[in-house]
C-alpha positions, 0 to 999 in steps of 0.5 A: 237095735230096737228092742221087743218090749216083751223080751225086755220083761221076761229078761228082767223077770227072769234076773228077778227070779234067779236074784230071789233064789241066789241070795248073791250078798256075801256068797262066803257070809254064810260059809262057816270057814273049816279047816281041813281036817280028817276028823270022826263025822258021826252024822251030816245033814242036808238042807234045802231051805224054802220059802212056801212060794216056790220057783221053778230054780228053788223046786229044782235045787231041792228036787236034784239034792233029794235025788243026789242023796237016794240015789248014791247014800241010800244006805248012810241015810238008811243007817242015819248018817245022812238027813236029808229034808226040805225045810220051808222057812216060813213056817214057824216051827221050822224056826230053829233050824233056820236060826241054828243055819243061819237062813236068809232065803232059799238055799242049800246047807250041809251041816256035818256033825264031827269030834270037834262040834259042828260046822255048816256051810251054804253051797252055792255053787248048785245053783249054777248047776240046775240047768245040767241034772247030771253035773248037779248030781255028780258036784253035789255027790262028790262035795258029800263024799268029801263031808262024810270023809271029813274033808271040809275044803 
């Protein structure tokens, strides 16, 4: 079967873009592992990290946390309880939150701040979910409701 030239490109391209954006080297390298613990969470933060030069797949995976988080925790970001912000990486006085993360790229992170410290993690899995905005908006609420009950599993 003889290929378009074409249709060779924009499927490369298009891995390209998905590999930049799903840093895939070590998915659990960058999950601190946690127990599952209920514990007293005083405060969570979420993260999109982003370089400035942005795609479409790292704009969606902020877009759709933002909307996850005003529309079902409102009143917890309202109180504090919950942060939410992007955080573009290139720029120099965002590198302490890249280095207290551990950032290597355009990401999601949840930080929770409990009784006992705290504890952070990439979530992937969002990337997988871009294509469908209600599952992202159901998977990434479900995953902060577990957080803000102080289940880390």
């Amino acid at each position: 079967m003889k290929m378009n030239k074409n249709f060779i490109i924009i499927i490369a391209l298009t891995m390209l873009i998905f590999v930049a954006g799903c840093d895939s080297e070590g998915v659990n390298q960058n999950v601190e592992k946690i127990n599952s613990v209920n514990t007293n969470v005083q405060k969570i933060e979420v993260y999109h990290f982003h370089a400035t030069a942005q795609c479409v797949s790292c704009k969606t995976v902020g877009a759709y946390a933002e909307e996850t988080i005003n529309t079902y925790f409102a009143d917890e970001v309202k109180s504090g309880k919950i942060v939410f912000a992007h955080i573009n990486g290139d720029l120099l006085e965002n590198k302490e939150k890249v280095m207290q993360y551990g950032v290597t790229g355009s990401s999601l992170w949840i930080g929770v701040y409990d009784e006992n410290g705290f504890h952070k993690e990439e979530n992937v899995n969002v990337w997988y979910k871009i294509n469908n905005k209600n599952d992202y908006l159901v998977y990434l609420k479900s995953i902060i409701d577990k957080r803000l009950a102080g289940d880390y599993s």
